[in-house]
C-alpha positions in Angstrom: 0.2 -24.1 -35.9 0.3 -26.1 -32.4 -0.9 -23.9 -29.1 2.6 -24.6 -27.9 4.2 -22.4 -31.2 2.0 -20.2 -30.9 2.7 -19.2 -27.7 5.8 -18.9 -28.1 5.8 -16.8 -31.4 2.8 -14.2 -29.2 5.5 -14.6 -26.4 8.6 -13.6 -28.8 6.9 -10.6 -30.4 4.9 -9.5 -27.3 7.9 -10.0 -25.2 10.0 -7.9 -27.2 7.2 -5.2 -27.5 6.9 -5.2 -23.7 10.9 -5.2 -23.7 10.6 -2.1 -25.9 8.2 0.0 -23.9 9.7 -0.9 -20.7 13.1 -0.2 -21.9 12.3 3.7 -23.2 10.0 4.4 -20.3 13.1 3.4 -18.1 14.7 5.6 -19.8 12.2 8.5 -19.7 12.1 8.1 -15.8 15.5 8.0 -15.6 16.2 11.4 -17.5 12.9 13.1 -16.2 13.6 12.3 -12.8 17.0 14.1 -12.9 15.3 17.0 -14.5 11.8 17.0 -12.2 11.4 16.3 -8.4 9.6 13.4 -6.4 6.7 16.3 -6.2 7.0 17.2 -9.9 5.8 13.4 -10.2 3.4 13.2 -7.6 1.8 16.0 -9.1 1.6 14.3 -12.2 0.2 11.2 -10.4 -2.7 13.6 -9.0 -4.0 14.4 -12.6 -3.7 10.3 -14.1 -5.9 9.5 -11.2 -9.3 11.2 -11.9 -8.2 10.2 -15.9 -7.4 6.7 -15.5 -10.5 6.3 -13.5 -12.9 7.9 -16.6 -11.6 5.4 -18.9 -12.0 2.3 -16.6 -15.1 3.3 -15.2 -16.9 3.9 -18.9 -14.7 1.1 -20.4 -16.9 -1.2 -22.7 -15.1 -3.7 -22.6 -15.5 -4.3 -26.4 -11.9 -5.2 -27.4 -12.6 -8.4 -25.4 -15.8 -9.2 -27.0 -14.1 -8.9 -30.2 -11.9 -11.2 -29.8 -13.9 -13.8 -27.9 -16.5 -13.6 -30.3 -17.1 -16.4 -32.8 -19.0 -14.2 -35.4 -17.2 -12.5 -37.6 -16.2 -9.3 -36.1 -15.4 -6.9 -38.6 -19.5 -6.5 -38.8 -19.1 -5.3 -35.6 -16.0 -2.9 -36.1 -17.9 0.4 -36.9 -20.3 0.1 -33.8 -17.7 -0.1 -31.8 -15.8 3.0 -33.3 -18.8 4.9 -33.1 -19.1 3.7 -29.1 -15.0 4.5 -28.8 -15.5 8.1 -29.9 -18.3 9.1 -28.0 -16.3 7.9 -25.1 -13.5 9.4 -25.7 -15.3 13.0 -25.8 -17.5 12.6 -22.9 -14.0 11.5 -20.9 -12.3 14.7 -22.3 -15.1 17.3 -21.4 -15.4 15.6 -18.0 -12.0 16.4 -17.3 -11.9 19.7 -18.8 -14.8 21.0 -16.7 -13.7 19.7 -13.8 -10.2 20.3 -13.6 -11.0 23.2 -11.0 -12.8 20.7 -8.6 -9.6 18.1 -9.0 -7.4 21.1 -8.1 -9.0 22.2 -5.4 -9.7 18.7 -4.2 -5.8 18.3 -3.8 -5.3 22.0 -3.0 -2.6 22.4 -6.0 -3.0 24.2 -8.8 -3.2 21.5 -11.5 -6.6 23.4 -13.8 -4.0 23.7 -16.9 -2.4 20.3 -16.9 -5.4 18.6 -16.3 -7.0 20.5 -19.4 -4.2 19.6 -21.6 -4.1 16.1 -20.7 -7.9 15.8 -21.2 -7.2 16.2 -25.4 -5.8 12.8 -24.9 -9.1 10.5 -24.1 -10.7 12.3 -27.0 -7.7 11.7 -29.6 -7.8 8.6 -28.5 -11.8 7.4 -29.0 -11.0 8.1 -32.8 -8.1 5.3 -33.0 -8.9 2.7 -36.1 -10.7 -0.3 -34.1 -9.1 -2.6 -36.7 -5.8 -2.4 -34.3 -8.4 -4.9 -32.8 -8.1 -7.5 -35.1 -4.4 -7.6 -35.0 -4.7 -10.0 -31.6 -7.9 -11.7 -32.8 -6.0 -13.2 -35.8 -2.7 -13.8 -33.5 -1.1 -11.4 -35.6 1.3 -10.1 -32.9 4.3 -8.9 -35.2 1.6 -6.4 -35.9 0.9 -5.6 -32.6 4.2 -5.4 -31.9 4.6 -2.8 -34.2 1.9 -0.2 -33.4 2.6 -0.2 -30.2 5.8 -0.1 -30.0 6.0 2.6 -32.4 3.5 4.6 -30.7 4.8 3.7 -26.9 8.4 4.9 -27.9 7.0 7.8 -29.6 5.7 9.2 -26.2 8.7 7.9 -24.4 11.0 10.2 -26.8 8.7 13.5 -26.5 8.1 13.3 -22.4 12.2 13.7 -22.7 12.6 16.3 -24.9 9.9 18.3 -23.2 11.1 17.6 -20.1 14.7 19.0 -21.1 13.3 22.0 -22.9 10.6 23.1 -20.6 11.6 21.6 -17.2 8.0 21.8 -15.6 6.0 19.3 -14.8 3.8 19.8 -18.5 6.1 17.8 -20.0 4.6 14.9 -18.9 1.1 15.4 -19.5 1.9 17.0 -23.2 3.9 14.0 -23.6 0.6 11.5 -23.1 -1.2 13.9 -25.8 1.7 12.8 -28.1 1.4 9.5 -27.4 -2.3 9.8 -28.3 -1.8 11.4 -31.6 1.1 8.7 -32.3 -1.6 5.7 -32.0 -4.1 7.4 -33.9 -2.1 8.1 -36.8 -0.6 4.6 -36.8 -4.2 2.9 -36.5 -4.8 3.9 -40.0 -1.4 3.5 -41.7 -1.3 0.0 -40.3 -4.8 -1.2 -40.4 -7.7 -0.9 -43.0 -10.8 0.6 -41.7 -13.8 -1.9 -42.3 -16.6 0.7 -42.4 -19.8 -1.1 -42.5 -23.7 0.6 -41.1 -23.5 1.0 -37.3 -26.1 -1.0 -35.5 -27.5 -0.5 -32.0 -28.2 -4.2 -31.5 -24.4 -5.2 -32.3 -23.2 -2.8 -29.6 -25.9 -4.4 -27.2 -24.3 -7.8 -28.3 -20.8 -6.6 -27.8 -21.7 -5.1 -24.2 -23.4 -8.5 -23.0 -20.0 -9.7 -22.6 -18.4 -6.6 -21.8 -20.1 -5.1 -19.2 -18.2 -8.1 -16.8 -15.3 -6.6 -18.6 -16.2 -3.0 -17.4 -17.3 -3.9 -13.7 -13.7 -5.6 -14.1 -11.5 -3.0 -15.2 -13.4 -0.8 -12.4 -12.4 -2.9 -10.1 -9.1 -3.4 -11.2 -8.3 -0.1 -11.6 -9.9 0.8 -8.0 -7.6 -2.0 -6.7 -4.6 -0.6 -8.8 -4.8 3.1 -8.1 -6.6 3.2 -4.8 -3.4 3.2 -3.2 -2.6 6.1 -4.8 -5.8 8.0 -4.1 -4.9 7.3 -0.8 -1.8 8.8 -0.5 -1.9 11.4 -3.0 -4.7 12.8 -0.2 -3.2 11.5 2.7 0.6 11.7 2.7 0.7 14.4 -0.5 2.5 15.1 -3.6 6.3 14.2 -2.5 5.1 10.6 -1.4 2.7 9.9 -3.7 6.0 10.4 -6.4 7.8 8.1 -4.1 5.6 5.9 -4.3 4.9 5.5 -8.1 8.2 5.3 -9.0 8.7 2.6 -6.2 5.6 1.1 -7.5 6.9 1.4 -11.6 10.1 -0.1 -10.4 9.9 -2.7 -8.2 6.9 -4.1 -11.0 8.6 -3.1 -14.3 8.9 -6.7 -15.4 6.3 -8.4 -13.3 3.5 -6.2 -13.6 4.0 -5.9 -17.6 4.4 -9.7 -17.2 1.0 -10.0 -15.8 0.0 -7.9 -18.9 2.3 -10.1 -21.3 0.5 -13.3 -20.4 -2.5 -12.2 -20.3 -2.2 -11.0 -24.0 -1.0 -14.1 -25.0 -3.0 -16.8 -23.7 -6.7 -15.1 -23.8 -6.7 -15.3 -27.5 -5.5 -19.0 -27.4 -7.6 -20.1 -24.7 -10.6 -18.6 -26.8 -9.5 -20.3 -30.2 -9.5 -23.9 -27.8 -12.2 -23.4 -25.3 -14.0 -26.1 -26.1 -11.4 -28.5 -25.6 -10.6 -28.5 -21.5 -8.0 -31.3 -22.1 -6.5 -28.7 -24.4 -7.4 -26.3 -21.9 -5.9 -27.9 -19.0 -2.6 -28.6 -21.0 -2.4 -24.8 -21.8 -2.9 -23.6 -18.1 -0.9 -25.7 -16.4 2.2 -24.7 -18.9 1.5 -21.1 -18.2 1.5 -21.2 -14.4 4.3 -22.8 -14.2 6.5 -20.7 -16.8 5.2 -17.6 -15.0 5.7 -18.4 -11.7 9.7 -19.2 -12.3 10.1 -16.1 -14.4 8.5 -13.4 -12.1 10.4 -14.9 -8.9 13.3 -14.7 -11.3 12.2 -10.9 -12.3 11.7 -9.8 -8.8 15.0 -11.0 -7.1 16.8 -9.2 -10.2 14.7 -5.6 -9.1 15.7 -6.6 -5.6 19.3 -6.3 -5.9 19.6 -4.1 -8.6 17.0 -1.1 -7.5 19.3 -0.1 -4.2 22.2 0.8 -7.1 19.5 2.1 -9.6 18.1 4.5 -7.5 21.2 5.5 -5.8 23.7 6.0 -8.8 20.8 7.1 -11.6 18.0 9.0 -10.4 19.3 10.6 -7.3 19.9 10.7 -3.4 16.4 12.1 -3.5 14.5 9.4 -5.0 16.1 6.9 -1.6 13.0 7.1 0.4 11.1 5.1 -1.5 13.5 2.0 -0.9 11.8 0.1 1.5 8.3 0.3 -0.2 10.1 -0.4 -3.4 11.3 -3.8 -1.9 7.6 -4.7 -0.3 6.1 -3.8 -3.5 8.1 -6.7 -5.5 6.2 -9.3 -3.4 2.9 -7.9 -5.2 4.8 -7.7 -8.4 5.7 -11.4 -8.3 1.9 -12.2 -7.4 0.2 -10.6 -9.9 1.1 -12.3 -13.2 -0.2 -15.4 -11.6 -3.6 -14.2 -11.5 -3.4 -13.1 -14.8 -3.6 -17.0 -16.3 -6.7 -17.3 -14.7 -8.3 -14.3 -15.4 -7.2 -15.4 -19.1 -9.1 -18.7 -18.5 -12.3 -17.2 -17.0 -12.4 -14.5 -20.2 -11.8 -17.2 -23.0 -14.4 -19.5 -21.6 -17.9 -16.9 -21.4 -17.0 -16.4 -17.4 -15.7 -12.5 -17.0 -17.6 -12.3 -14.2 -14.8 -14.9 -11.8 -12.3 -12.4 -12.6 -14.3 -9.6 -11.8 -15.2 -11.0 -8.4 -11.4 -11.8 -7.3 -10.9 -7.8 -7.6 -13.6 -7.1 -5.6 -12.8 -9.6 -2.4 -8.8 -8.1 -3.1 -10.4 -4.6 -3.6 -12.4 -5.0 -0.3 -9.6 -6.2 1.8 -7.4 -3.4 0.7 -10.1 -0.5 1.6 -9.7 -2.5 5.0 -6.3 -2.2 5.8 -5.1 0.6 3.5 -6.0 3.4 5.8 -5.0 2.4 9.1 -1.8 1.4 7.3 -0.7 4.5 5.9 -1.9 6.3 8.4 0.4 4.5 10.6 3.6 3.7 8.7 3.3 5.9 5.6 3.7 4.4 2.4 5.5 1.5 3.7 2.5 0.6 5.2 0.2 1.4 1.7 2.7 -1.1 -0.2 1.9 -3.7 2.8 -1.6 -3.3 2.3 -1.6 -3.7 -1.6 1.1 -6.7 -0.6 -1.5 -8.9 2.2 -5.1 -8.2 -0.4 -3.5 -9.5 -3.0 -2.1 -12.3 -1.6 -5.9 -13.2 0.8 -7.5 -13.5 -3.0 -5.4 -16.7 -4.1 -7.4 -19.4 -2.0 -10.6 -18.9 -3.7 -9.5 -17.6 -6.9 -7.3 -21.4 -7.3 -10.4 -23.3 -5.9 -12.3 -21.8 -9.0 -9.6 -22.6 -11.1 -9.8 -25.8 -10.4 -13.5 -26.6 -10.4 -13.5 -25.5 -14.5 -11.9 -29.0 -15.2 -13.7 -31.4 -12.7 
C-alpha cells in the first residue's frame, strides 16, 4: 500500500476513534458539569496532577521503541510487561501513601479520592502489551476499536456516577473504570506473546526510550504546569475554569496534534531511509494540518460563547476569554506534532525533547508574573507566547534533516 493510502486509511480509522472519544467525553462534561460545580472540577484537576506527573515522569517510553524498532518485537513483548507492571504498582502506592501530603499541599480534603484513583495506574501496568503491536503493523481498525471501546466505557460510567452519587468521586471512580475496561479488552483483542523476560532487552528498549521519558516529562511539565500553577495560586474554582476552557477551546486541535502524531510516526519509521520519501510525507502533513486546525479553531471560536452559555451553565462564563486565547495554542500545537513525528521515526527523540524544554523554560518565565497579574487570562497567554517562541528553532531543525 502507497504512504499516501495509508495515511489516509490511519487518518479514517484514527479520525473516527478520536471523533468517538471526543464526542462522549463532550458529552460527559456536558452532563457532569450540570450536576458538579467549576470547584467540583478543579478539585478533580488537583488529584490528575500529582497522577499524571507519576506516569510521565517513570514513563519508559517503550511503546515507541516498539514500534521504531526493526527487530522483531514480540521478543521483546514480555520484558516490557514485566517493566509495565512494576510501574504501574510503584505509581499506585506512591499515590496512596501520599495522598495526605497532596491534601494538605492544596489544603482540601482530597486523601479518599486520591486513594481511589491510585487503583487505576496499577490496573493499568497489567494491560496486554500486544495492544502495541496494533500500530506497529498499521492495524488501526484495531486500534480503533480498543480504544474506543474502552474510552466510551469511562465516558458512560463518570455519567452515571455522577447522576447517582453527585460528588465529585464520580470522576475519579470513573478513571478506575476506564482502567478495568482497557485491561479486559487488551486480552480479548490481542494474544499475549509470552516469551522469557530478559534484562538486556529492556536495556535495549530504554536506549531509545529514555529520550522518550525526558520527553513526555517535559511535555507533561509544559502541559500541566499551568495548572499546577493555578490550582496553587488562584484555587479550585479557577483551576475548573480553566480546564474546561483548556478541554474546549483544544477539543479538536489538541486531539489533532495527537491524531497526526499517531499516524505518521509509524509511516515515517516504515520509510526512514528514504528522505525523498521523507520529505514528500512531511510536507503533505504540514500542510493538511495547518488548514484543518485553523479550520478547527475558528469553529470552537464561534461556537463555545453558545456552548457554554446554553449547555453547561451561566456559571461556567468566566472562563470565556481564556477559552478564546487558549485556541491560538490549540491551533499551534498539531504543527509541532509532524516534527516531533519526524525526529522519533528517524533515531532523533532527543530534538523533540529539547523543543519542550526551550517552550517549558519560557513558560516558567512568564507564567507567574502572568497569573499573578491577570488571573488565568494571563496563564493561557503565557502557555499561548512559549509555544509560539519554540517554532524558529524547532523549523530550522526541520529543515536541516533533508540538506
Amino acid at each position: 500500500m502507497s504512504l499516501t493510502k495509508t495515511s489516509l486509511k490511519g487518518a479514517f480509522w484514527l479520525g473516527l476513534l478520536r471523533f468517538c472519544i471526543k464526542a462522549f467525553s463532550l458529552l460527559k462534561i456536558t452532563i457532569v458539569a450540570r450536576i458538579l460545580t467549576p470547584h467540583d472540577f478543579g478539585l478533580f484537576g488537583m488529584i490528575i496532577i500529582p497522577y499524571g506527573f507519576l506516569e510521565v515522569a517513570t514513563e519508559p517510553g517503550m511503546n515507541q521503541a516498539l514500534i521504531q524498532t526493526k527487530k522483531d518485537p514480540k521478543k521483546y513483548l514480555t520484558s516490557a510487561w514485566l517493566t509495565f507492571a512494576i510501574r504501574g504498582l510503584v505509581i499506585s502506592l506512591i499515590l496512596f501513601f501520599s495522598a495526605p501530603v497532596i491534601s494538605h499541599f492544596y489544603r482540601s480534603d482530597l486523601t479518599q479520592a486520591i486513594k481511589l484513583i491510585a487503583i487505576a495506574p496499577f490496573i493499568k501496568g497489567l494491560v496486554n502489551p500486544a495492544i502495541i503491536l496494533f500500530r506497529k503493523h498499521l492495524q488501526f481498525e484495531k486500534e480503533f476499536w480498543y480504544k474506543a471501546l474502552a474510552s466510551i466505557i469511562e465516558s458512560l460510567s463518570t455519567i452515571i456516577l455522577a447522576i447517582k452519587l453527585k460528588t465529585m468521586l464520580a470522576l475519579p471512580l470513573g478513571v478506575v473504570i476506564g482502567a478495568l475496561a482497557a485491561l479486559l479488552l487488551s486480552f480479548l483483542m490481542a494474544k499475549l506473546h509470552l516469551v522469557k523476560a530478559s534484562w538486556q532487552r529492556v536495556k535495549e528498549l530504554y536506549r531509545y526510550g529514555r529520550w522518550v521519558t525526558l520527553g513526555t516529562l517535559t511535555a507533561y511539565l509544559n502541559d500541566q504546569g499551568d495548572d499546577l500553577i493555578v490550582s496553587k495560586i488562584l484555587g479550585a474554582q479557577s483551576l475548573g475554569l480553566y480546564q474546561t476552557a483548556y478541554k474546549i477551546s483544544n477539543l479538536p486541535t489538541t486531539q489533532g496534534a495527537s491524531l497526526v502524531y499517531q499516524i505518521v510516526f509509524p509511516i515515517f519509521s516504515s520509510i526512514q531511509n528514504n528522505l525523498k520519501r521523507l520529505q514528500r510525507g512531511v510536507v503533505k502533513s504540514l500542510t493538511l494540518t495547518f488548514f484543518l486546525s485553523l479550520a478547527f479553531g475558528a469553529a470552537i471560536y464561534l461556537i463555545a460563547p453558545i456552548f457554554t452559555r446554553f449547555v453547561l451553565g451561566a456559571k461556567w462564563l468566566p472562563m470565556i476569554p481564556a477559552l478564546n486565547i487558549l485556541i491560538i495554542f490549540g491551533v499551534a500545537r498539531p504543527l509541532i506534532s509532524v516534527g516531533a513525528a519526524l525526529f522519533d521515526a528517524i533515531g532523533q527523540p532527543q530534538m523533540a525533547t529539547t523543543a519542550n524544554i526551550i517552550k517549558l523554560t519560557v513558560l516558567l518565565i512568564l507564567i507567574f508574573p502572568f497569573t499573578y497579574q491577570w488571573g488565568i487570562i494571563g496563564t493561557a497567554w503565557a502557555v499561548v507566547i512559549s509555544q509560539l517562541l519554540v517554532y524558529p528553532w524547532f523549523i530550522t531543525k526541520l529543515i536541516k534533516v533533508f540538506k
